[in-house]
SERO-4910 file (N, C-alpha, C, O; in steps of 0.05 Angstrom, whole numbers):
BEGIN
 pado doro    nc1    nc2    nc3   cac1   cac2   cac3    cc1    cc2    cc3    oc1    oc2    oc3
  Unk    A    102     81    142     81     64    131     58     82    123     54    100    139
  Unk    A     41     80    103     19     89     93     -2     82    118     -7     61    130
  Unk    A    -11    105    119    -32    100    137    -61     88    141    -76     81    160
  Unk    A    -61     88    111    -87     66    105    -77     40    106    -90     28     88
  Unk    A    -69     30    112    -54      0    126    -49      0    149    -45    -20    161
  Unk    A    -47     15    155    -31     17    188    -52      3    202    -74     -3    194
  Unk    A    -39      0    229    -62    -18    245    -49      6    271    -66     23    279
  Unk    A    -24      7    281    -13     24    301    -18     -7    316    -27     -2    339
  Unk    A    -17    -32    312    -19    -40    340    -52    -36    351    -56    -39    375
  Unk    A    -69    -30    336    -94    -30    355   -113    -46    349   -135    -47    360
  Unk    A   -102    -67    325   -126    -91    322   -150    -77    326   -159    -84    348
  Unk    A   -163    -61    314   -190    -43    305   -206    -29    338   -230    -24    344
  Unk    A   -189    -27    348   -196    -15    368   -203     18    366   -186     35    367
  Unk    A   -232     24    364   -235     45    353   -221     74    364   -216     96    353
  Unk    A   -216     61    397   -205     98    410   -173     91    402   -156    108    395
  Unk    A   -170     74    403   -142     73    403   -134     74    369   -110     78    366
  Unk    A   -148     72    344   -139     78    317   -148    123    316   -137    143    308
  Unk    A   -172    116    330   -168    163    333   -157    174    349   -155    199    351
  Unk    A   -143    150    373   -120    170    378   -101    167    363    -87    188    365
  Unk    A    -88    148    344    -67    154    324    -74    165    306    -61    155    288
  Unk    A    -90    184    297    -97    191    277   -102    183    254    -95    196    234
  Unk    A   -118    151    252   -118    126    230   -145    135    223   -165    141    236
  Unk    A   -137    133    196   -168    133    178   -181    106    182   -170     85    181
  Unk    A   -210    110    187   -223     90    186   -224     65    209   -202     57    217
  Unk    A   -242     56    218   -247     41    240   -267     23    238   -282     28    219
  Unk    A   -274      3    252   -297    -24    249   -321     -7    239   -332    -15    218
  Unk    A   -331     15    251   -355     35    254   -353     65    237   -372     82    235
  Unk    A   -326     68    225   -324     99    213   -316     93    179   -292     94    173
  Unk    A   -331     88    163   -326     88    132   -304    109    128   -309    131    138
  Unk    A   -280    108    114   -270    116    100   -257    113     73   -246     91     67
  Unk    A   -256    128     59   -241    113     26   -204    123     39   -187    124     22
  Unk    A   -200    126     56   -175    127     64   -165    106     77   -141    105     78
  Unk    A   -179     86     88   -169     67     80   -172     30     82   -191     17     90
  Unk    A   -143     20     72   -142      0     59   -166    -22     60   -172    -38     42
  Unk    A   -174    -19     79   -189    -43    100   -212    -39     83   -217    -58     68
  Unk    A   -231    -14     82   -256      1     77   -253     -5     45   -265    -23     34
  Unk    A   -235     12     34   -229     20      3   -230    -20     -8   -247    -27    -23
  Unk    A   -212    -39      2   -214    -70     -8   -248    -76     -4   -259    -83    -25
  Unk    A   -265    -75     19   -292    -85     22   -300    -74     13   -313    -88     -2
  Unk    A   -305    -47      6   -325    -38    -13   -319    -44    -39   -340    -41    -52
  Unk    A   -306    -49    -49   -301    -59    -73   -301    -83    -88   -299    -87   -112
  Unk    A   -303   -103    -62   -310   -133    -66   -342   -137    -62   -356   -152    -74
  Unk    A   -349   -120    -43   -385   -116    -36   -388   -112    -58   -397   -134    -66
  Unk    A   -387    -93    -82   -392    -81   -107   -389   -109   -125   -410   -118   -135
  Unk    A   -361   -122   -129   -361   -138   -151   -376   -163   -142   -387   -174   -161
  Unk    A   -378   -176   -119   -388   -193   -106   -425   -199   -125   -435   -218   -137
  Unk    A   -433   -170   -119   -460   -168   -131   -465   -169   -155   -487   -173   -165
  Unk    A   -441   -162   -170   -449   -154   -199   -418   -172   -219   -408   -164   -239
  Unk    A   -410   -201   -202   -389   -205   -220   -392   -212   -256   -372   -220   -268
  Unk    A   -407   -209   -264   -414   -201   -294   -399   -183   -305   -381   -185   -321
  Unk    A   -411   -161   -294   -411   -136   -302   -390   -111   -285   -391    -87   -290
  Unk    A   -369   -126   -262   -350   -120   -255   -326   -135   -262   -303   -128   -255
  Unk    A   -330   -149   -271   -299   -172   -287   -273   -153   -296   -249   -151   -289
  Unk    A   -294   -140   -318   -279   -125   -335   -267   -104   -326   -242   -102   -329
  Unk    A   -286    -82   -311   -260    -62   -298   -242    -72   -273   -225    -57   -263
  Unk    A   -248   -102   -260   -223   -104   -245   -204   -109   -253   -181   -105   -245
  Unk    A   -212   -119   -272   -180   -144   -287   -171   -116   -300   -147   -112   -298
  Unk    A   -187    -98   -311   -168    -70   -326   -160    -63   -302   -137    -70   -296
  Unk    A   -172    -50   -285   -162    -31   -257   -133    -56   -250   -110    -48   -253
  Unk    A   -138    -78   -245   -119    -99   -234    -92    -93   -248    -72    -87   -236
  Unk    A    -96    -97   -280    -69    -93   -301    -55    -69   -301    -30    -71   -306
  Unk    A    -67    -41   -294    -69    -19   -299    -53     -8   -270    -38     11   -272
  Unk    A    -57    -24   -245    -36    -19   -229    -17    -38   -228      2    -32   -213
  Unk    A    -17    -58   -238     12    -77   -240     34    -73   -262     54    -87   -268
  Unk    A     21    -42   -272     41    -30   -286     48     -5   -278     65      8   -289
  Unk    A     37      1   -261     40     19   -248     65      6   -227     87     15   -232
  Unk    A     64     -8   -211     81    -28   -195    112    -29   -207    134    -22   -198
  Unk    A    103    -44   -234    129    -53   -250    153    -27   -259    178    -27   -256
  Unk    A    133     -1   -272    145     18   -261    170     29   -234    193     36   -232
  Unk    A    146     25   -219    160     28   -186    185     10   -196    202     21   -210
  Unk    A    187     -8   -191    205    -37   -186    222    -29   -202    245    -25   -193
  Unk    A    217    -26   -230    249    -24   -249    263     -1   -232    283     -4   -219
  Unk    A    247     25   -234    261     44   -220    278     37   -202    303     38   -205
  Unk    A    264     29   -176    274     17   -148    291      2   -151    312     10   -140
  Unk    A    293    -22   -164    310    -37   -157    346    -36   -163    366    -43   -150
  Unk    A    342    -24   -189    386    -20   -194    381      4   -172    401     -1   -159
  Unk    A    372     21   -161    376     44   -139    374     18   -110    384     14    -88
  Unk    A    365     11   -120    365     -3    -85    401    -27    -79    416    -29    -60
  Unk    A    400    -39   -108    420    -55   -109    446    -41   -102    463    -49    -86
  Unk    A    444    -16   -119    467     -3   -114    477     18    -85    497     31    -77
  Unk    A    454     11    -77    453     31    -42    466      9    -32    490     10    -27
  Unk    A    448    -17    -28    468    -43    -23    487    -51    -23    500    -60     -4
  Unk    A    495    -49    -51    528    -54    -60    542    -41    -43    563    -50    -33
  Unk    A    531    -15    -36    546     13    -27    553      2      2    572     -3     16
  Unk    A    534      2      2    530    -11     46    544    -22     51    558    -16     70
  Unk    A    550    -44     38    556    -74     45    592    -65     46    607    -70     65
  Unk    A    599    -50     23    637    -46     18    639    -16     36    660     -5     31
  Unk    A    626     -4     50    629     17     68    629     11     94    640     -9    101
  Unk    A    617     28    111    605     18    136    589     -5    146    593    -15    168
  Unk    A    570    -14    128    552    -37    127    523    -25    137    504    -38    145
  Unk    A    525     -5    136    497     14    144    478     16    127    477     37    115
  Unk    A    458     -7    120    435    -15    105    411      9    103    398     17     83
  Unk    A    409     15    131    383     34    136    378     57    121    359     70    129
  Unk    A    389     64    104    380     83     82    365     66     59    343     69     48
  Unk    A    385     47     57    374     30     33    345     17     32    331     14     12
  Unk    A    338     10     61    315     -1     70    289     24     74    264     21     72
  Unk    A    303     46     81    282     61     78    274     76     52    255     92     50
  Unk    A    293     69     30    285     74      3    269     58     -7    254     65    -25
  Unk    A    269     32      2    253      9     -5    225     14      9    206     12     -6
  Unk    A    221     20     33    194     28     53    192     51     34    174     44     19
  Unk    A    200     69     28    174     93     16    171     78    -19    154     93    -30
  Unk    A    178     61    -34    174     57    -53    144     34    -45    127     31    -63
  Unk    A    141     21    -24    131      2    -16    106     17     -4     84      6     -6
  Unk    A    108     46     13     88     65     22     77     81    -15     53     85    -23
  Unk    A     92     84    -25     88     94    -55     61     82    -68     43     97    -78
  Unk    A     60     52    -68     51     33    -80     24     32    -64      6     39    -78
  Unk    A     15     23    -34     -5     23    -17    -22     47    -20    -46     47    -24
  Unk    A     -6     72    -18    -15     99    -23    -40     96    -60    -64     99    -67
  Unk    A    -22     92    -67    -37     90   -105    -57     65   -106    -78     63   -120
  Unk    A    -43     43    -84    -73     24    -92    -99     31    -74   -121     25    -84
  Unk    A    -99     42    -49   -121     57    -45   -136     68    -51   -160     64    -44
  Unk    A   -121     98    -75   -125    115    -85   -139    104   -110   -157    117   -119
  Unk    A   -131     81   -122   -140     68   -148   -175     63   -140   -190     52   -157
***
């Protein structure tokens, strides 16, 4: 899992997110992550929805093609890991963890956006 999502289980518990080595906490700003990077960016358009409309809905379109990307890629590779699984052993867990880093892929870039 991307670590700017991660929680580790500590529901914002600040010693317990720096002992997992998690960006960001109730009290520590980070643009690393998810939590910090979504509020600051709604604090921002919140104040100014006029004059922030426009680059969300672009920023917004601009990674849902970024996404759709991902997805065409992913998906005949995932189907076919599947297909694979299912008439073999029945051993999914590759397939699923091709799906988790395409899914960590995506969290990673919308942070970063």
């Amino acid at each position: 899992m991307d670590a700017s999502y991660d929680d580790y289980n500590c529901s914002a518990r600040l010693a317990c997110r720096t002992g997992a080595g998690l960006p960001g906490a109730m009290l520590s700003f980070s643009w690393n992550s998810g939590y910090w990077v979504n509020s600051a960016v709604a604090k921002l358009v919140y104040g100014g929805v006029d004059s922030a409309k426009c680059a969300v809905v672009d920023a917004k379109h601009a990674f849902e093609a970024y996404a759709e990307g991902l997805l065409a890629d992913a998906s005949p590779k995932a189907s076919s890991c599947f297909s694979a699984a299912a008439s073999d052993d029945g051993d999914a867990s590759k397939c699923v963890a091709m799906l988790d880093d395409v899914a960590t892929a995506a969290t990673k870039e919308a942070t970063a956006r």
